[in-house]
ROTOR-305304 format. One line per 10 residues: their letters; for each residue x, y, z of C-alpha. Coordinates in steps of 0.25 Angstrom, whole numbers, plus 2048, in hexadecimal, padded with zeros to 3 digits. Layout:
N
a	X,Y,Z; ... $
//
This chain:
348
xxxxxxxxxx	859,442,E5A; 861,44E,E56; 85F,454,E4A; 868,450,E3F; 870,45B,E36; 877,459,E2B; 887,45D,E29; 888,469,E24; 899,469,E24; 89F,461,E18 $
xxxxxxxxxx	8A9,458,E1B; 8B7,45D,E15; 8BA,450,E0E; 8AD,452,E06; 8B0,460,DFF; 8BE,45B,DFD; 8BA,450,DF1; 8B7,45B,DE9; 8C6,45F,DEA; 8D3,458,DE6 $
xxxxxxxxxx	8D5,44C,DEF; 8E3,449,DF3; 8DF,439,DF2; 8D7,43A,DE5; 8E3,442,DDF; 8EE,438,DE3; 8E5,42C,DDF; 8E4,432,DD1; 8F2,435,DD0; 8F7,429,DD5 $
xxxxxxxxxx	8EF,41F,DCA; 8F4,42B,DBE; 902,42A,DC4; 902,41B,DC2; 8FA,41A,DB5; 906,422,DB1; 910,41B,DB6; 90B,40D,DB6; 8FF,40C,DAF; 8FF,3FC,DB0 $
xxxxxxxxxx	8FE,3FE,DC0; 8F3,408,DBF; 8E8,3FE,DBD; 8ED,3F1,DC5; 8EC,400,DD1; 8DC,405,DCC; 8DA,3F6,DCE; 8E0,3F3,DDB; 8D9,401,DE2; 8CB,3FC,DDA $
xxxxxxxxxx	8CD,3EE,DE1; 8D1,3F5,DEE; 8C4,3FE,DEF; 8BC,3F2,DEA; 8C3,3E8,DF8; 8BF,3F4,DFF; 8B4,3FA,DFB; 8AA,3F2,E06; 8B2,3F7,E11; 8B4,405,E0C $
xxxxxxxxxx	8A3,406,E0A; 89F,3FE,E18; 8AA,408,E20; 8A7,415,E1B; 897,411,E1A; 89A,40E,E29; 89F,41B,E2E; 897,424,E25; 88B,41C,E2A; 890,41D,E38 $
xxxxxxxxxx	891,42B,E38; 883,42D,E32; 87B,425,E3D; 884,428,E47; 888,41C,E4B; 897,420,E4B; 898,426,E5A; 893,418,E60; 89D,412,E59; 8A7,41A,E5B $
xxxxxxxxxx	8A2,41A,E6B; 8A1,40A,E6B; 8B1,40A,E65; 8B6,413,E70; 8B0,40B,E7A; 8B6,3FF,E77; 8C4,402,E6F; 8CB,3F8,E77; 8C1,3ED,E74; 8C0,3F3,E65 $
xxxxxxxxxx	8D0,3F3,E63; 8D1,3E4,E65; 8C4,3E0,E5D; 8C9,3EB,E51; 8D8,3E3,E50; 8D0,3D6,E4F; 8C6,3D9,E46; 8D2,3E1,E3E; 8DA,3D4,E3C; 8CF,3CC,E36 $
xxxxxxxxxx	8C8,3D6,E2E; 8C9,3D6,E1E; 8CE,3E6,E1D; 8DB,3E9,E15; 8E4,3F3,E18; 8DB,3FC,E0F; 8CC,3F7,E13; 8CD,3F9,E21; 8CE,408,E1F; 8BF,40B,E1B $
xxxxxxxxxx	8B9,402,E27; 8C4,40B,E30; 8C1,419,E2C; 8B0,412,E2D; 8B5,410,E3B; 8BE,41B,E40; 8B1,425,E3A; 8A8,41E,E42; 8B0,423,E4E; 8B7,413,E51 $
xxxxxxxxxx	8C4,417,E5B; 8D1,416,E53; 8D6,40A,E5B; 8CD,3FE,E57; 8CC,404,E47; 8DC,404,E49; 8DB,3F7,E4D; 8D3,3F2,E45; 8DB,3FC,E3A; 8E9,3F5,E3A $
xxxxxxxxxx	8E3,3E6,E3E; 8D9,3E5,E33; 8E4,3E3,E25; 8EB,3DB,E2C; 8E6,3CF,E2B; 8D7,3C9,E25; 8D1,3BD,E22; 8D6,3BC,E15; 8E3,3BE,E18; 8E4,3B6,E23 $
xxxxxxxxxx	8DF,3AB,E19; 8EC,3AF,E10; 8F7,3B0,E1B; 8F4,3A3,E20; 8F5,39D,E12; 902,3A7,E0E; 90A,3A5,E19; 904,3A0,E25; 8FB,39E,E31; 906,3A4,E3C $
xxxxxxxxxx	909,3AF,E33; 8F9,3B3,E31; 8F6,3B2,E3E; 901,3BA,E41; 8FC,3C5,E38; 8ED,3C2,E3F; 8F5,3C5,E4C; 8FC,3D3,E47; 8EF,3D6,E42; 8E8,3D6,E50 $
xxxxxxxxxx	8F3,3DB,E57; 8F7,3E8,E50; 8E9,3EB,E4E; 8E9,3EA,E5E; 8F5,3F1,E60; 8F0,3FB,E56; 8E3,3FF,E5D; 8E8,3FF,E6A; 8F5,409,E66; 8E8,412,E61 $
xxxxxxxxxx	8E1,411,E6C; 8EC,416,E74; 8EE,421,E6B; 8DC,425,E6A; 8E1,434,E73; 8E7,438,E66; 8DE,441,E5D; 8E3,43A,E50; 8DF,42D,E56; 8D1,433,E5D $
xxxxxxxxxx	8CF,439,E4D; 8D8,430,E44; 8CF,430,E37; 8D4,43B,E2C; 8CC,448,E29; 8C5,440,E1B; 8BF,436,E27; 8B6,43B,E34; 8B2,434,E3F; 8AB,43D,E47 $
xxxxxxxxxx	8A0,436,E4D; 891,438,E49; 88F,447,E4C; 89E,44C,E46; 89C,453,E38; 88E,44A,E35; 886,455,E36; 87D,44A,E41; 877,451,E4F; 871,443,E51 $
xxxxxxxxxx	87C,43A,E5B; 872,42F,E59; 875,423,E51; 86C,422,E44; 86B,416,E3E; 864,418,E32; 86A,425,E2D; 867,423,E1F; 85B,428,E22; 860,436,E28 $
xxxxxxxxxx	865,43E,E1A; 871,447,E24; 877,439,E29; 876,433,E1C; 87D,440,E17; 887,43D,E22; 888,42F,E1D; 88A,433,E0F; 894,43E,E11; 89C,436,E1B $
xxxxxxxxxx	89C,429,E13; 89F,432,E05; 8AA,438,E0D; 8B1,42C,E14; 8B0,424,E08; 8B7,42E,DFE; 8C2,430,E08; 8C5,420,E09; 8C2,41E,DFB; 8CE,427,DF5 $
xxxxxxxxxx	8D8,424,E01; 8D7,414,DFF; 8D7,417,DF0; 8E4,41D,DF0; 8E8,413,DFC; 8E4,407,DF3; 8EC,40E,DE6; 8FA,410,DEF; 8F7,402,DF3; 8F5,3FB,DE3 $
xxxxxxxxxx	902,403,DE0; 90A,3FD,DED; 904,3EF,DE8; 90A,3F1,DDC; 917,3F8,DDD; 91C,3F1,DE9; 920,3E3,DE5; 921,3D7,DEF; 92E,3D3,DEB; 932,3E2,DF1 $
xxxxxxxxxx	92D,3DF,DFD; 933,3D2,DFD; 940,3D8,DFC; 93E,3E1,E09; 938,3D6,E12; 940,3CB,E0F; 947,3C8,E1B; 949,3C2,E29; 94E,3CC,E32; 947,3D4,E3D $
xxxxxxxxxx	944,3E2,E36; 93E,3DD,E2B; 931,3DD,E34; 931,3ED,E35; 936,3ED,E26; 92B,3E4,E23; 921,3EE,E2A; 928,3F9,E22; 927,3F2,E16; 918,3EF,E18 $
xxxxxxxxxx	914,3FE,E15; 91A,402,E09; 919,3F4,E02; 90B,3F0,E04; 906,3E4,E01; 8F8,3E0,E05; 8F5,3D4,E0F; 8F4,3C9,E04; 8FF,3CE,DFC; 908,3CD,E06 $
xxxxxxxxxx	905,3BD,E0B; 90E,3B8,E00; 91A,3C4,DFE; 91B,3C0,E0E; 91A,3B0,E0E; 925,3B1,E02; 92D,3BA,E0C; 92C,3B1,E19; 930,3A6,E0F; 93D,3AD,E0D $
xxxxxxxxxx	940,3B1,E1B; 939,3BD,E1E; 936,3BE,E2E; 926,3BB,E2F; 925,3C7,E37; 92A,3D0,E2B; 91E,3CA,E23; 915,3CD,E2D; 919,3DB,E31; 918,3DE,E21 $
xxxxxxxxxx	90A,3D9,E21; 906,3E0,E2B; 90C,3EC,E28; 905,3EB,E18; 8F8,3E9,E1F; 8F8,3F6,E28; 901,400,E24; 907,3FE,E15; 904,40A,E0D; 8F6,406,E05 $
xxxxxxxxxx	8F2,403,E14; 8F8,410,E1D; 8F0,419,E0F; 8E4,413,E14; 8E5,416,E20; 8E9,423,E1E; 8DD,425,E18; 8D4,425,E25; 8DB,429,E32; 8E5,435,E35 $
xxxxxxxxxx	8F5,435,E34; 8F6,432,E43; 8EC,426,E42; 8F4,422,E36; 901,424,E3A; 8FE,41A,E47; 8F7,40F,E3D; 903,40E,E35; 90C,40E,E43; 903,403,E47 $
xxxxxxxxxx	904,3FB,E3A; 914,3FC,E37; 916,3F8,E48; 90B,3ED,E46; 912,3E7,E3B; 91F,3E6,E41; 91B,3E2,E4F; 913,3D8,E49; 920,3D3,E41; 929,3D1,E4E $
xxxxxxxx	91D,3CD,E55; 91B,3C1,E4A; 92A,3BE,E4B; 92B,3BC,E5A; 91F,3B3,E59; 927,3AB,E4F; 935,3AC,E57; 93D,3AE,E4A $
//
């Protein structure tokens, strides 16, 4: 076996916590500016970030204990290998597994960066990516209760099928260096020999007991945690102020209606009003109950679920502008496709 080194280049990100973070500082100012001018919202909004952490926090440790671990055995390159290989196959297993799987909007981002370091082709994660808060077990449970069986299975369907869409316009696009590299400097994914200091190409499956890949696990778990950490907490703050600053009857007032563009208004709508999955079941019942086309409602799920603000922040977190810049053209056209889509189904 090769001799292993240890890194003797720090990784940027490292040197930077010991400057002024741009995330830290906007977190700070954003809870003085709303102590200040609304004190009574400031803790309802430290709660609601606390609470999202906590929902979190299992996914957040397993991901990024998974690509720091990964990287220090170096079992990164054979999974990366094994995706490659089989991207057609992984794009349809990735939307499937994406619709049934318990991640929100916000959840699924640690398990994605874990994957896209780990080396995973961005297809399959993309698919997988815009599937995944789409639909769960739970909130299959709820839908059916709130407003129907056709409607849920209906969302289950638009689930699957942008997640396929999704990963397959990806593939397409995997030429382009954005989509070749799509995480963001703060993240790497190099592979087991890139900037971990390890000659060795070998997987080693107890590197606990080898003290430079345990460094390499430390630094690279220290590092990907702290740069998720403060981008889902601000994420998460913009989201408890959206939550309560953006009242149901207001939205109400834009979507109520029958006629064919309130499904792209709907889409629209969905990003700037946010309103997570379970929120939305009764705003959208008591809006089909009044007229509103059944398209409209699901195109404003979809769109909440994949590219509202909370959402699109977090994603912004992980991946490059150009990757971003496809996911949120992915999610507003999935959203109104799977509108029309719904409304030709139903012939109204």
């Amino acid at each position: 076996m090769s001799e292993v080194t240890y890194p003797e280049k720090q990784h940027p990100d490292t040197g930077s916590r010991l400057k002024i973070d741009r995330v830290v500082v906007a977190i700070v100012i954003g809870f003085a500016g709303l102590v200040v001018l609304d004190p009574a919202q400031s803790w309802p909004s430290a709660v609601f970030v606390a609470d999202a952490f906590l929902g979190i926090l299992p996914f957040l440790l397993v991901s990024v204990g998974f690509a720091a671990g990964a990287k220090a055995s170096g079992l990164d390159q054979p999974i990366a290998t094994i995706f490659r290989k089989n991207q057609v196959t992984a794009i349809f297993l990735a939307a499937l597994l994406g619709s049934l799987s318990p991640f929100c909007s916000c959840g699924v981002i640690p398990i994605i960066a874990g994957l896209l370091q780990a080396g995973v082709p961005l297809a399959p994660v993309m698919a997988f990516w815009i599937a995944s808060p789409l639909m769960d077990p739970e909130m299959f449970i709820l839908l059916v209760g709130g407003i129907g069986l056709e409607f849920t299975l209906a969302k289950l369907a638009a689930a699957t099928a942008i997640g396929l869409a999704a990963g397959f316009a990806v593939y397409g696009l995997r030429r382009l260096p954005a989509i070749g590299s799509p995480l963001k400097s703060g993240l790497s994914a190099c592979g087991s020999t890139c900037g971990t200091g390890l000659e060795s190409d070998r997987v080693n499956w107890t590197f606990w007991r080898d003290r430079a890949r345990m460094n390499v696990f430390t630094s690279s778990a220290s590092e990907t945690g702290w740069f998720l950490f403060k981008w889902l907490a601000l994420a998460f703050f913009i989201e408890s102020l959206m939550v309560a600053y953006v009242p149901p009857h207001l939205v109400a007032s834009w979507l109520g209606g029958s006629e064919w563009w309130v499904i792209p208004m709907a889409s629209g709508i969905g990003i700037p009003a946010y309103l997570n999955g379970y929120a939305a079941i009764p705003l959208v019942r008591g809006l089909m109950d009044i007229g509103m086309l059944p398209g409209a409602g699901l195109a404003f799920m979809v769109a909440g679920g994949v590219t509202s603000i909370p959402a699109a922040m977090a994603v912004y977190v992980a991946v490059n502008r150009t990757v971003f810049s496809v996911y949120l053209l992915l999610g507003v056209a999935g959203a109104i496709a799977s509108g029309f889509a719904y409304q030709l189904y139903l012939g109204v």
